[in-house]
N, C-alpha and C positions, 0 to 999 in steps of 0.2 A: 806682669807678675803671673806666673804660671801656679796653677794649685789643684789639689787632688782632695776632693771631700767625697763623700755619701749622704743623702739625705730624702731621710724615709718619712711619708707624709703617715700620718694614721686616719681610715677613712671614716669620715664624721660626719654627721649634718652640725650648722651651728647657728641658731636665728639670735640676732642681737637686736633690741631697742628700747622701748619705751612700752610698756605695755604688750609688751611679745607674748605674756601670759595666756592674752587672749587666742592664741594658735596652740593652745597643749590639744585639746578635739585633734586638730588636724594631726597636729603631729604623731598622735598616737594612730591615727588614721594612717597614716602615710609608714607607718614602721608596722603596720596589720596587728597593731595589741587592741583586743578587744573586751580583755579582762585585766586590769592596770591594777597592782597593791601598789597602792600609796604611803609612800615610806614621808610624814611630816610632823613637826613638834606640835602638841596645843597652840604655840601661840602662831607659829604657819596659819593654822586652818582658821585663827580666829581673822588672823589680817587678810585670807582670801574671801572669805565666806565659803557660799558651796561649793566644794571641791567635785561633787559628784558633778554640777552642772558644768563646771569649766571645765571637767574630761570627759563631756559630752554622755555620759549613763555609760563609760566602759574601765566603770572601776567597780575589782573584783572587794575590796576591802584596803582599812586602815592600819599602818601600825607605828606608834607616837613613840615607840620608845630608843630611837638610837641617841649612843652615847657616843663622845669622844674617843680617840684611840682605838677604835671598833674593836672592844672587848668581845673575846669567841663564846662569852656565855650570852651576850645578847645577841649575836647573832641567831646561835641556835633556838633562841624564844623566839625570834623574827621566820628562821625555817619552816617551825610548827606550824606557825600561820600560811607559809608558801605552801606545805603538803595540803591542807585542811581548806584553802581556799582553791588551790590550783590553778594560781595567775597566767597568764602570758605574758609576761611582762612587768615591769619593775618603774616606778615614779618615783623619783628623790628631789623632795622641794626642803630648802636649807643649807646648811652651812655644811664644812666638813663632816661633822656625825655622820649625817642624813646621806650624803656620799659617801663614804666608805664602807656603809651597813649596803647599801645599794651595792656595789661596787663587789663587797663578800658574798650577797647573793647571788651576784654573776656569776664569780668564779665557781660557786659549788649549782648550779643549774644549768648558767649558757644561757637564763633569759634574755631577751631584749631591754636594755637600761635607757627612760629619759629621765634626764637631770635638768633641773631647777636652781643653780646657785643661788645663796641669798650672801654671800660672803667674799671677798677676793684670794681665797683661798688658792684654791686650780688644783684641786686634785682630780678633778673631774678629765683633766683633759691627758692622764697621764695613765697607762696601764700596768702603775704601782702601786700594790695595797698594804700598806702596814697594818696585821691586826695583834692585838693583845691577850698574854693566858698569863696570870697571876701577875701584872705588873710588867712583866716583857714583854719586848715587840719587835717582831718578825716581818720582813715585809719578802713580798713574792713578786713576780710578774708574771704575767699572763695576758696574751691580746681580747680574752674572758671581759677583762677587768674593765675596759673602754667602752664608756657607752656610744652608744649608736645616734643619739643625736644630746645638742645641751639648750635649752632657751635659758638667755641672759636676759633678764628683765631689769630694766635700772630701777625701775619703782618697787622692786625687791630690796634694792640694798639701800632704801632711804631711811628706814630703821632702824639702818645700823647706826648705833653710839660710836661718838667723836673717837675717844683712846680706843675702840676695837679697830673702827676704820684706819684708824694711822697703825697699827701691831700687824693689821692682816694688809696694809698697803704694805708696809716696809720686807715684811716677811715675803710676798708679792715680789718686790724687786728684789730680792736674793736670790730670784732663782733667772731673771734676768742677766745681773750681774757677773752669778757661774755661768752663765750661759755662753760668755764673750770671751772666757779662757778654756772650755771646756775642752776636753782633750779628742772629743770626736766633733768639735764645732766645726761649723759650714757656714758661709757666706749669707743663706737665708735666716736661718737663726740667728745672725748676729746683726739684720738690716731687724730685726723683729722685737731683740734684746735692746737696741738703740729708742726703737719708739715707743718701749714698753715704760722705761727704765722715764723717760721724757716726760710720758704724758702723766705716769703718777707721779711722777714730782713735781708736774704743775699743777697738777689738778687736786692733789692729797692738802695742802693747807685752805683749797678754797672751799673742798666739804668742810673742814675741820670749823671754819668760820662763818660757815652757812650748809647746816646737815641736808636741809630737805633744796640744795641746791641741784637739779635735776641735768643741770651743763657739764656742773662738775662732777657728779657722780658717774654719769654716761661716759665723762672721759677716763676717770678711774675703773671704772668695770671693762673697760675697752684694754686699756693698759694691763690691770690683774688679770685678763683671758689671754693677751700675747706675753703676759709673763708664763705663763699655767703651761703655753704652745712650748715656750723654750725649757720648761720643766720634762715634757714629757718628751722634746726630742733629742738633746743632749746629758752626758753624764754630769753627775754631781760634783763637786771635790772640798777640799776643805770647809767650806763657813756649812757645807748640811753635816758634814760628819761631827763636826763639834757640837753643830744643836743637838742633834741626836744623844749625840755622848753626855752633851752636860744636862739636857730637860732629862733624860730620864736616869739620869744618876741624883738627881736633887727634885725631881718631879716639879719642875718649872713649866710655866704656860707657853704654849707650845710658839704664840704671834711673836710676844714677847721677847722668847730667848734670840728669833733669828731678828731683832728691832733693835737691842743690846749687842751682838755680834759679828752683826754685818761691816760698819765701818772697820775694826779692827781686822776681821779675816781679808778684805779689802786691800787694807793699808798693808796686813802680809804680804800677800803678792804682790803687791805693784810693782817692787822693783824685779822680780821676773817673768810681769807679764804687761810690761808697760804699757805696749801699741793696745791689747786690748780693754785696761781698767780706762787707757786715756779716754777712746769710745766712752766710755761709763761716764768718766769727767766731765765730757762734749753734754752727754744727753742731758746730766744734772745742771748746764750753766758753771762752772765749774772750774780751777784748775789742776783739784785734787780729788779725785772720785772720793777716798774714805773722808776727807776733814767735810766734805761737801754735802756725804750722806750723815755722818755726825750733828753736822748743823740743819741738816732735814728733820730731824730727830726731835733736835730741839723744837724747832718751830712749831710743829706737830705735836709736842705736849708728850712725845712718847719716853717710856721708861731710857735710861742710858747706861746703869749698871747693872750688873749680877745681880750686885745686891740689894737690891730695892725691889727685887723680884723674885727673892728668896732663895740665892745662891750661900751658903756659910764660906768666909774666907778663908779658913782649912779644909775645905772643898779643892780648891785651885791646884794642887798639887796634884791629887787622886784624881782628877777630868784630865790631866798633861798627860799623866801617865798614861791611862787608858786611852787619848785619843791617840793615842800613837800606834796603838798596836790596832792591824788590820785599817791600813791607813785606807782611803778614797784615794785615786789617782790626783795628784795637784802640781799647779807647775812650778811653786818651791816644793822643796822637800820639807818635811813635816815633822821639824825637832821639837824633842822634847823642853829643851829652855826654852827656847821660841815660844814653844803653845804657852810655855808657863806665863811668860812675858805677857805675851798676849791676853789673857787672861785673866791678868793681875790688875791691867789696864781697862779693861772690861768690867769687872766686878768695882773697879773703885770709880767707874764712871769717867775714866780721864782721855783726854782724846786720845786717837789713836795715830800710832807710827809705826813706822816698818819694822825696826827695832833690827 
């Protein structure tokens, strides 16, 4: 079978383990920042201790305050402190906040970024920033935006509570999952989308049943980083444009919405993107990718409709309409009864079908 792709690596350093925490000294050694703001919540700095000492004395100052959705008015408080200290460089230890506030400092400086993930997020590995001005959000690219190396610590994300790990696992594998119909997808990304897609599925109910399980976390953090890979190197299509359209039409939690919607924007495509959801199927054990990530759902304890996550069902209508207009590229076409369908099925928790 003959085939014609592109694919473009982004150049990164990336240290994965157990205790990797221990190599920030170096790593900031090794990227020449010799005056680090460190961008971490109070309760980061309480579970590290000293932060000065694990970056070796080349930290310029703190600043505790990013928030979700990286609102541009806490950005610009985070600024002040970049003119007023005058860092070389940027530290973001946590979850998405703490990346994105990182990530908007890039864009408006061009500092050097190292990231700390404490969450399976993967925005980190993606040179896309959504930031917020009155409740909207905007997102930009920029190769600005990409930090320049990430340590993955697993003993970071033992922390994390049971329902975040399964919201920020699930939302994790959606971008795996678009990753294997994506319209600019490549052979590499889709051997990447198969082991991502794999490992947090076997590995996400063994946290669930044993949090400070340090096997199973390693194999989830391993999994949410090569989902994060197929985030940032192919397009998006249906199941992001819908999160997007319906969390911030009803201000729904962000793990949540894509943990709710995955199975059903899934079971949309299948029947036009079969060879690739079947891949999805294979990795999950499986021989329905959506009935299979539905039933993942469950075992995981995670939410399964709308509305148990604060969608109103006279909502359903006004999210059809609007994701229709300024569609994502997808390999169904993207009707409006459909989405309604869809939706309906979603919000009332009911499995999901092709329809």
């Amino acid at each position: 079978m003959s085939q014609s792709f592109t694919y473009q690596v982004s150049p990164m350093r990336v240290v994965f383990g157990i205790g990797t925490i221990a190599s920030l000294k170096d790593e900031l050694e090794r990227l020449g920042i010799k005056r680090a703001l460190v961008l971490a919540s109070r309760r980061q700095q309480s579970e590290l201790g000293d932060l000065a000492a694990l970056a070796g004395d080349r930290m310029a100052g703190l600043f505790d305050g990013a928030v979700v959705h990286t609102p541009v008015a806490v950005t610009e408080r985070a600024m002040q402190v970049v003119r007023a200290l005058k860092p070389d460089g940027v530290v973001a230890i946590g979850a998405g906040a703490a990346t994105g506030l990182s990530q908007a400092i890039a864009l408006r400086t061009d500092l050097p970024q190292l990231i700390v993930p404490t969450s399976y997020a993967g925005s980190e590995m993606t040179p896309v920033l959504g930031e917020t001005v009155d409740g909207v959000k905007t997102t930009q690219s920029s190769p600005k935006i990409l930090p320049e190396a990430v340590i993955y610590d697993v003993n970071l994300t033992v922390s994390i509570p049971g329902r975040f790990s399964a919201t920020s696992g699930l939302n994790a594998i959606a971008h795996a999952a678009e990753a294997l119909y994506a319209r600019d997808g490549n052979p590499i990304t889709s051997l990447m989308a198969e082991e991502a897609i794999a490992k947090l599925a076997s590995s996400l109910p063994e946290v669930i049943a044993r949090l400070r399980d340090l096997e199973a976390r390693s194999d989830a953090l391993y999994g949410a980083w090569l989902c994060a890979v197929c985030l940032g190197t192919v397009g998006m299509a249906l199941h992001h444009k819908l999160c997007h359209t319906v969390g911030a039409l009803f201000d729904l939690p962000h793990a949540e919405t894509h943990a709710v919607l995955l199975p059903h924007t899934i079971a949309y495509n299948t029947p036009a993107a079969p060879e690739a959801i079947g891949r999805a199927a294979e990795a999950l054990g499986t021989a329905d990718a959506a009935i299979g990530l539905f039933d993942l759902s469950a075992r995981l304890g995670a939410p399964r409709s709308l509305a148990e996550i604060g969608m109103p069902e006279d909502g359903i209508a006004r999210a059809a309409a609007l994701a229709i207009k300024n569609p994502y590229w997808n390999p169904r076409p993207i009707e409006e009864s459909g989405i309604r369908d869809l939706l309906r099925r979603a919000w009332a928790g009911a499995k999901p079908r092709a329809g």
